[in-house]
C-alpha positions in Angstrom: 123.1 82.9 196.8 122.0 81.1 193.4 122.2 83.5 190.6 119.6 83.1 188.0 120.5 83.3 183.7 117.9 85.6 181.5 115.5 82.9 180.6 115.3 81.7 184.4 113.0 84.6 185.4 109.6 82.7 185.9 111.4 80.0 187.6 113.2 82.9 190.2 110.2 84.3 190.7 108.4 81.0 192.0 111.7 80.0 194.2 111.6 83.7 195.2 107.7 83.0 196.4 108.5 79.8 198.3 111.4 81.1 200.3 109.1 83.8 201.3 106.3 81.6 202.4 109.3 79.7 204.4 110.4 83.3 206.4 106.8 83.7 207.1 106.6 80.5 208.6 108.9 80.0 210.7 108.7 84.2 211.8 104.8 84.4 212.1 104.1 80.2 213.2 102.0 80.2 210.0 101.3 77.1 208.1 101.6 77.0 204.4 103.4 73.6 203.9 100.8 73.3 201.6 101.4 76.1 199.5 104.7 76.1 199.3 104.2 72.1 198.3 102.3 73.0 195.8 104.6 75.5 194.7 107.5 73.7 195.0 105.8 70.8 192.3 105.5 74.2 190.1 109.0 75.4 190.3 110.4 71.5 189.7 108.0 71.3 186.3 108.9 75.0 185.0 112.5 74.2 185.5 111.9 70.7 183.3 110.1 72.5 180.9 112.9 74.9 180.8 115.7 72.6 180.4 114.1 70.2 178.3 113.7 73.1 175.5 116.8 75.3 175.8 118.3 77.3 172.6 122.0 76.7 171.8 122.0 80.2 172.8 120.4 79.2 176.0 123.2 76.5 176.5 125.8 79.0 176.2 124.5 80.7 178.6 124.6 77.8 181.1 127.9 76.6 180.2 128.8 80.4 181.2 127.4 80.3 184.5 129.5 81.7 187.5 128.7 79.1 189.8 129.4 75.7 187.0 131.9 73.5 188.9 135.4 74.6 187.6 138.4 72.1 187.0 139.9 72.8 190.9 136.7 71.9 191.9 136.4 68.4 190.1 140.3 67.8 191.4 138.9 68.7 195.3 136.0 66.6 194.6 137.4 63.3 192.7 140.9 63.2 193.2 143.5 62.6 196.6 147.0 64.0 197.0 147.1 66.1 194.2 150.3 67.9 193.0 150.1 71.1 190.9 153.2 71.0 188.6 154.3 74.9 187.2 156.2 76.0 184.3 156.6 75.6 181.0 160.4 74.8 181.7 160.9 77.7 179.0 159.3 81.1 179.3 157.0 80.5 182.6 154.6 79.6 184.2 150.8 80.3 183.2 148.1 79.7 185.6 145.1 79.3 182.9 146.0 75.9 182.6 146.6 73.8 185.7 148.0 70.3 186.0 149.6 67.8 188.0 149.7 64.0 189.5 146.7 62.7 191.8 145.0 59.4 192.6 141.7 59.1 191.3 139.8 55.8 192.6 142.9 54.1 193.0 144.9 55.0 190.0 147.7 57.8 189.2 146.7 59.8 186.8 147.2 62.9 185.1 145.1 65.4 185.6 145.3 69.0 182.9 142.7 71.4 182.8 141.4 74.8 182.0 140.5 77.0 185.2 138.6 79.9 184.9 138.4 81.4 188.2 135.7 82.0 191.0 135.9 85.3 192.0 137.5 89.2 190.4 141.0 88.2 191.9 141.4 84.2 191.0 139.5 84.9 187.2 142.4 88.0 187.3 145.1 85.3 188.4 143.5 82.7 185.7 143.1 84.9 183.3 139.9 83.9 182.7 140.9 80.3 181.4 142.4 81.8 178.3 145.9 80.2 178.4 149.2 81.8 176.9 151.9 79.9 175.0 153.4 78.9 178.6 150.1 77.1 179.4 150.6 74.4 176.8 154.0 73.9 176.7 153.3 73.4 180.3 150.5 71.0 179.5 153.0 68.9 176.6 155.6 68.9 179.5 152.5 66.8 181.8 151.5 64.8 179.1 155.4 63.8 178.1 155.7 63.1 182.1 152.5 60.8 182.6 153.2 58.9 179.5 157.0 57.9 180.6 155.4 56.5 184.0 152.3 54.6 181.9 149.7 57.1 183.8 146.5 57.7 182.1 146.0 61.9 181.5 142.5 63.7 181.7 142.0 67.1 180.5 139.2 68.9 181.7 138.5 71.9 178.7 136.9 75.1 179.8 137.7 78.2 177.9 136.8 80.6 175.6 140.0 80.6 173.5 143.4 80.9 173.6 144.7 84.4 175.3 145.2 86.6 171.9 147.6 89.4 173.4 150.8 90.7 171.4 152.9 88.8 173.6 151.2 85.5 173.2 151.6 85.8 169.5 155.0 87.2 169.8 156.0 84.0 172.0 154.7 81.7 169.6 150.8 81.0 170.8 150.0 79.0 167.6 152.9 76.8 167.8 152.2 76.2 171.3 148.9 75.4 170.0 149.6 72.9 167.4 152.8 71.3 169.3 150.3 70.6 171.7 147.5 68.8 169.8 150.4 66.9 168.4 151.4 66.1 171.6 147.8 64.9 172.3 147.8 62.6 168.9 150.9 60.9 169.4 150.4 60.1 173.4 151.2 56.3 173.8 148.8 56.8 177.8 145.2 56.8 177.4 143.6 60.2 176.9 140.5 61.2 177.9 138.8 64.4 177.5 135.5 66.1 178.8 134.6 69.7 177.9 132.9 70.8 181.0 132.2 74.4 180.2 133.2 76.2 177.1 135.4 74.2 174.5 136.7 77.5 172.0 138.7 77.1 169.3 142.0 76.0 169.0 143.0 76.8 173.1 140.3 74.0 173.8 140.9 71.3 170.9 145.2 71.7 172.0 144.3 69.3 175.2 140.9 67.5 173.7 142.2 65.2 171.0 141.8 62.3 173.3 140.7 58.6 172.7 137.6 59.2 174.5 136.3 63.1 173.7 133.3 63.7 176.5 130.9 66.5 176.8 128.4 68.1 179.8 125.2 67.9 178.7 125.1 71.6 178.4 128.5 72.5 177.7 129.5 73.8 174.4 132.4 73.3 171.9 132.4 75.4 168.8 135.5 76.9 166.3 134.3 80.4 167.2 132.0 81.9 169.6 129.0 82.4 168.7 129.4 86.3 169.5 132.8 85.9 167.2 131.2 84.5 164.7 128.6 87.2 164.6 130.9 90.2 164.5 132.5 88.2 161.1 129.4 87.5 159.7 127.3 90.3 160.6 130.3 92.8 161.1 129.6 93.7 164.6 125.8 94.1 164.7 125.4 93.6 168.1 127.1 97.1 168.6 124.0 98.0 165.9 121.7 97.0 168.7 120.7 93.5 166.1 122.3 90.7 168.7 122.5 88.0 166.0 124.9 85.8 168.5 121.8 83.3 168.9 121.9 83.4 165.4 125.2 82.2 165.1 124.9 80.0 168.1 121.8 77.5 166.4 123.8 77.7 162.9 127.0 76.9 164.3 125.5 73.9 166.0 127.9 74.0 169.0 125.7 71.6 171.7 126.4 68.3 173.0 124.0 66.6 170.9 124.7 68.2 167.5 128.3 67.5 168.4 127.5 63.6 169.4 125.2 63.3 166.1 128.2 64.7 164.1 131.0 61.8 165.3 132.8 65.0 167.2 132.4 63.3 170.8 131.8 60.2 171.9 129.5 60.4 175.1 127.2 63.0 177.0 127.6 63.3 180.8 124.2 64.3 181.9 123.7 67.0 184.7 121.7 67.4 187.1 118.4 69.3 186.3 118.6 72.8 185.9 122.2 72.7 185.0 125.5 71.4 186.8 125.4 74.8 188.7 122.3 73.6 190.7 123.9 70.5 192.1 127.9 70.6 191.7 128.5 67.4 194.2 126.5 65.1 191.9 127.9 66.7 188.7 131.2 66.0 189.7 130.4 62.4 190.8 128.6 61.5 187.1 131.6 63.0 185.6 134.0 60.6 187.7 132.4 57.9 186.9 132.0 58.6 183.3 136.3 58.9 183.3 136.5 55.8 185.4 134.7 54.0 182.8 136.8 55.5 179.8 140.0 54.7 181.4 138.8 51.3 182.2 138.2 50.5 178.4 141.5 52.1 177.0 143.6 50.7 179.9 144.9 47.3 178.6 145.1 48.7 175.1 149.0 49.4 173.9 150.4 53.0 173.1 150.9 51.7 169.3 146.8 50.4 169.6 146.0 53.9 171.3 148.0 56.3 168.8 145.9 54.3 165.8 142.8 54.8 167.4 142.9 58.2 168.2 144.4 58.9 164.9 141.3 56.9 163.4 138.7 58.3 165.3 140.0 61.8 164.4 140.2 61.2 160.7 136.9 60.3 160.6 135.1 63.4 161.5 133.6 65.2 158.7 134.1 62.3 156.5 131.5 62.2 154.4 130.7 58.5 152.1 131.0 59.0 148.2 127.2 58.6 146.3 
C-alpha cells in the first residue's frame, strides 16, 4: 500500500478516484477506460507539477519516506554473493552501519552503508541508521580490508546523525567520527559515495569523503537538521506551535542542487518521478550505473593520484577567490 507525504493529498485523492473506477469495473462490467484515462493523464501532470516545485522542506520529506529504497535493498538489487562483515574488532558490533564484500557487475567491491530499517522491529535492530562508535570503527576496519586487496569501496549514507546516547560519547563517538573520515581521506582504493536518503552531520560525512561524492535527486545532506537547527535558532518554537523547520530547511540550503551549485557533490542521480519510493527497481538501476561509471574513471588512477584528489577536491569547498 503506497503511503502518501502532506503535500501529496490532491495527487491521493485522484489515484484514490481511479482505483475506484477500476473496482467498479471489473465488479459492475462497467466501462470507464475513458475516465479513468483521462484521470490517469491528471494524476501523471499533478504529480510533475508537484515534483518539479518541491520546497527543501518538501525534499526532506521525501528523503524521509518509509518506503525509499534502503542500503539492503540496493545490495539485493545491484550486487551478488555478498558478505556482511560484524564487529568493530573492539567494543562490538553495531548494526546501523552494514558492510561487507560483493560483486557488483563484475568487480569486488566494498560495499558500507547506513541502514535504517523497514519495519518497528529491524528500525529497533538498526537503530534507526544512527550508528554508535562500533559502527565506524567497523566501517575503518572495511575500508583498511578493501584497500589491502586493491577493491574499490562504496558507501551508501543514510542517516539522521550519529547515535548521541551517554554511552556513545563515553566510548569515544567523535573519535570514531573523525578516525573515520580520516580513514576515508587517506584511502589509497577508489571511493565513491551517494547519499541516498538523509546525509546528517558528522555520522554521514565519517563515510562520504569520497573521490566521487553523489546525491539522489531528492536526498538531503545538511550539518544539522533542519528541525535541529530550528530548536537553536528559534529555541524550540515548534513546541510554541511556530514550526520554523521549513524555515531552517530553505536557509540551510540542504538539496541536491544547492549542494552541486556549491562544489559539495559532484553529480545528481535522478529518480524516478514522484520520488525513488514510487519506483525502487529503476532507482536502484540509475544508481548502479552512476557507481559503475565513477569506479570506471578512478580505476586506473594510483592510491598516491587518488589521496591528492580527494584531498584537493575537499579543500576546495567553501573556497572562496580573493577580489
Amino acid at each position: 500500500m503506497r503511503t502518501y507525504l502532506d503535500f501529496e493529498k490532491p495527487i491521493a485523492e485522484l489515484e484514490s478516484r481511479i482505483e475506484d473506477l477500476r473496482g467498479m469495473e471489473k465488479s459492475a462490467d462497467v466501462n470507464v477506460n475513458d475516465e479513468i484515462s483521462r484521470l490517469e493523464v491528471k494524476a501523471q501532470k499533478l504529480l510533475s507539477d508537484t515534483y518539479s516545485n518541491l520546497t527543501r522542506w518538501q525534499k526532506t520529506s521525501v528523503a524521509r519516506h518509509a518506503q525509499r529504497p534502503h542500503f539492503c535493498d540496493y545490495i539485493e538489487g545491484l550486487t551478488e554473493d555478498f558478505t556482511p562483515l560484524a564487529g568493530d574488532r573492539s567494543f562490538g558490533e553495531d548494526e546501523a552501519i552494514v558492510g561487507g564484500p560483493a560483486r557488483f557487475r563484475g568487480r569486488s567491491v566494498m560495499f558500507i552503508g547506513h541502514e535504517k530499517g523497514r519495519d518497528t522491529e529491524s528500525r529497533l535492530k538498526h537503530n534507526f541508521g544512527s550508528a554508535r562508535p562500533e559502527g565506524y570503527r567497523k566501517a575503518i576496519r572495511l575500508m583498511e580490508m578493501a584497500e589491502r586487496f586493491q577493491m574499490p569501496v562504496v558507501t551508501l549514507v543514510d542517516t539522521a546523525g550519529a547515535y548521541p546516547g551517554l554511552g556513545a560519547e563515553e566510548r569515544g563517538q567523535a573519535e570514531a567520527i573523525a578516525t573515520c573520515t580520516e580513514t576515508c581521506l587517506a584511502l589509497g582504493s577508489p571511493l565513491i559515495s551517494v547519499i541516498v536518503g538523509e546525509g546528517g552531520s558528522g555520522g554521514a560525512v565519517a563515510i562520504a569523503a569520497g573521490n566521487r561524492v553523489m546525491m539522489l535527486e531528492h536526498a538531503i545532506y545538511s550539518v544539522i537538521s533542519p528541525e535541529g537547527c530550528a530548536s537553536i535558532l528559534w529555541r524550540d518554537a515548534q513546541a510554541k506551535g511556530d514550526n520554523k523547520a521549513p524555515d531552517a530547511a530553505e536557509a540551510m540550503k540542504i538539496s541536491a542542487a544547492d549542494l552541486l551549485e556549491l562544489g559539495v557533490i559532484d553529480q545528481i542521480i535522478s529518480e524516478p518521478l514522484g520520488g525513488a519510493h514510487r519506483d525502487v527497481k529503476a532507482t536502484i538501476e540509475r544508481l548502479g550505473d552512476a557507481v559503475e561509471h565513477a569506479i570506471h574513471d578512478l580505476e586506473d588512477l594510483s592510491p598516491d593520484e587518488l589521496r591528492k584528489q580527494r584531498r584537493e577536491k575537499f579543500l576546495t569547498i567553501g573556497r572562496v577567490g580573493l577580489a
